[in-house]
N, C-alpha and C positions, 0 to 999 in steps of 0.2 A: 180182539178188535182188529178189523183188515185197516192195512194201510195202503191201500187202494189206490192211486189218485183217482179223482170227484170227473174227472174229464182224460182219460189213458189217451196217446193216441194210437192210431189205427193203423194196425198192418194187414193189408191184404199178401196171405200166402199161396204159393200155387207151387204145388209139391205132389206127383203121384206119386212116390215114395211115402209109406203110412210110417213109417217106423222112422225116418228122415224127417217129417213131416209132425208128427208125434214131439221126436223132439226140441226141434226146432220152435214149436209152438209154448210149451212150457219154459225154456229157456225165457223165449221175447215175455211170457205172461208174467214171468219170477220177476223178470226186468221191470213190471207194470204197464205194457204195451196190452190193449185189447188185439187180439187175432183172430182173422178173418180166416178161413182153411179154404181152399179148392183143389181138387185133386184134376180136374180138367178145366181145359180152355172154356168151354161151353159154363161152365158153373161159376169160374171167376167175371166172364164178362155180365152174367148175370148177377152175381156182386156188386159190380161198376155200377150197373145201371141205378141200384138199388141205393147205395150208398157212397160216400166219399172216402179218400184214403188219406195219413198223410204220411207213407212208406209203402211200395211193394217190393216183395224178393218173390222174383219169377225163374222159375226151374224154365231154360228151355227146351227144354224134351217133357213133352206130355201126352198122354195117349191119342187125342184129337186133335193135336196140332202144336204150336209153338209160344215160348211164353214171347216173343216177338208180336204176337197176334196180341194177347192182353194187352202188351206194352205199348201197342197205338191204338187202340179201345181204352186204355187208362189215360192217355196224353190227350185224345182227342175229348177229353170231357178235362181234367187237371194236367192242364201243362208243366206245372209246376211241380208235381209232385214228384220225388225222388223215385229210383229205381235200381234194386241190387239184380243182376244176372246170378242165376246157378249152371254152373255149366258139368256135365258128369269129369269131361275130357279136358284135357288145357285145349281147346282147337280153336286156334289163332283166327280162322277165316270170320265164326260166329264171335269170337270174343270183339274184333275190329270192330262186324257189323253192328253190333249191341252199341258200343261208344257211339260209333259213329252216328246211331241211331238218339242219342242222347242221354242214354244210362249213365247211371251216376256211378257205379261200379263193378266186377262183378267179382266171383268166387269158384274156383273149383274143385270139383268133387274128387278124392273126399277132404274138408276141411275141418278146422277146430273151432265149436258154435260160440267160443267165447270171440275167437277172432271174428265171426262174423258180428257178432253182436257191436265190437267196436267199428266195424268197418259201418254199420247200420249206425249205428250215432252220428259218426263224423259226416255222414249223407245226410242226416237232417240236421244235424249242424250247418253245414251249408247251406243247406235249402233256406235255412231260416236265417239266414245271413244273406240270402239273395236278394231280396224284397221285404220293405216292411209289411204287415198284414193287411193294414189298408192303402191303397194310393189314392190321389183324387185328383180330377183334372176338369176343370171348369164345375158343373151340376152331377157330373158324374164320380163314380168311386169304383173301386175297382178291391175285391178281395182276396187276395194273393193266397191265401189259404184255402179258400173254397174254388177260388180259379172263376169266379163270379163276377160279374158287372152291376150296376144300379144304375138309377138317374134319381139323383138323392132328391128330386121336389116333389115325386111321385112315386118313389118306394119301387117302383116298377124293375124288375131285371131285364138290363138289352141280351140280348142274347146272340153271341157271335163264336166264328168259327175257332176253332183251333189258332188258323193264321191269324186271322183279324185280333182274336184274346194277346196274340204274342206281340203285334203289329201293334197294337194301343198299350201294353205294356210299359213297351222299349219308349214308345214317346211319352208316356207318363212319367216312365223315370229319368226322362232326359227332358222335363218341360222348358219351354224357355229358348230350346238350343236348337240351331238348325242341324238337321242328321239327315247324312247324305241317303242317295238311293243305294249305295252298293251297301252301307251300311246294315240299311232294314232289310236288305234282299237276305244280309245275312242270316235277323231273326228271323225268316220267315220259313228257313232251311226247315222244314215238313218232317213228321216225323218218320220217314221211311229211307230219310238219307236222299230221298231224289235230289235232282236239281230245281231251283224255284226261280222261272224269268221274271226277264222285267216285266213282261205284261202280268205275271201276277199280280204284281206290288201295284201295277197300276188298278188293276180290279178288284183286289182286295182295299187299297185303301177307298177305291168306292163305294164297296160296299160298307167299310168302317164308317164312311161319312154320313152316311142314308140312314144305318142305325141309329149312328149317335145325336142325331138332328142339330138341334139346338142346344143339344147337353155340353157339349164342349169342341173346339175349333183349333181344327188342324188348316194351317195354312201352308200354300205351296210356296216356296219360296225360288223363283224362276230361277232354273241353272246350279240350283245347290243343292235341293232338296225338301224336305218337310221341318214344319215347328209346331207345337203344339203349346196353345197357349189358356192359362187358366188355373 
């Protein structure tokens, strides 16, 4: 009789290596992880669109491009979701970019699968220390696992950006509190590393407020910042 778990979760792989890729996938399935395989960019983002993650370990070096390209086609739909780098080379300039991009770790080739397998827990370890699964802020809710919004009177999902997802995050977990602007400027840091002005945060939170209607209230709070109450 399998002892399965009823619900594995999900690893999206992106690996041209078949034989790196091969193992890697039986190791995470021994573990009880469902695995998702892509051997190119083009085949993983078609993944994304398809399904949800809640782990990717993205090879950067792929035939059509780089797993940096998945990894903000992944963010730009689950912000939340963890992410391990594979890198063939120890090469410091991609390993910086990756962090600094928001990767939760990374690995270099060649490595030991047990060590990544630990290194992969302790990333969703955190993830899942980062947020509870649900948040909720006025009529709205927010689900930190699917990276999803609602407006709980109407079932309906709002549907928002990347920034905006991150921007209604940070004030839902800080409801109550006034949080300054440099503060949110900080969540709003995009996933490409760029820099994010203040006129962003001023048109993002506009666009946050227009979404959420009357679902829940963000107030300005003159000369200090924002509070979200609810």
């Amino acid at each position: 009789m399998s002892t399965a778990p009823k619900n594995p979760l999900k690893i999206l792989l992106a690996e041209d290596d078949g034989i790196i890729a091969a193992g890697l996938s039986y190791a995470f399935e021994t573990d009880g992880y469902a695995v998702t395989y892509s051997g190119t960019v083009k085949d993983a983002l078609d993944e994304i669109s398809r399904q949800s993650f809640d782990i990717a370990v993205l090879d950067l070096s792929l035939p059509d491009g780089s797993g940096f390209d998945i990894f903000k086609s992944l963010k730009s739909k689950q912000p939340l979701v963890p992410v391990i780098f594979l890198t063939a080379v120890d090469d410091e300039g991609n390993v910086v970019k990756g962090l600094e991009m928001g990767a939760d770790d990374y690995i270099t080739k060649p490595f030991r699968i047990r060590e990544l397998s630990a290194r992969l827990k302790a990333a969703l370890r955190r993830a899942n220390h980062q947020a509870p699964e649900v948040l909720s802020l006025g009529d709205v809710s927010i689900r930190t696992a699917q990276g999803k919004v609602f407006k709980n009177s109407t079932g309906t999902e709002i549907l928002l950006s990347a920034q905006e997802y991150r921007l209604l995050l940070i004030l839902a977990q800080n409801k109550g509190q006034v949080l300054s602007r440099s503060r949110l400027l900080e969540a709003l840091w995009d996933c490409a590393g760029s820099f994010v002005n203040d006129n962003t945060l001023t048109v993002c939170m506009k666009r946050l407020r227009e979404k959420l209607a009357d679902g829940a209230v963000i107030e300005t709070v003159r000369g200090l910042g924002y509070r979200a109450e609810g």
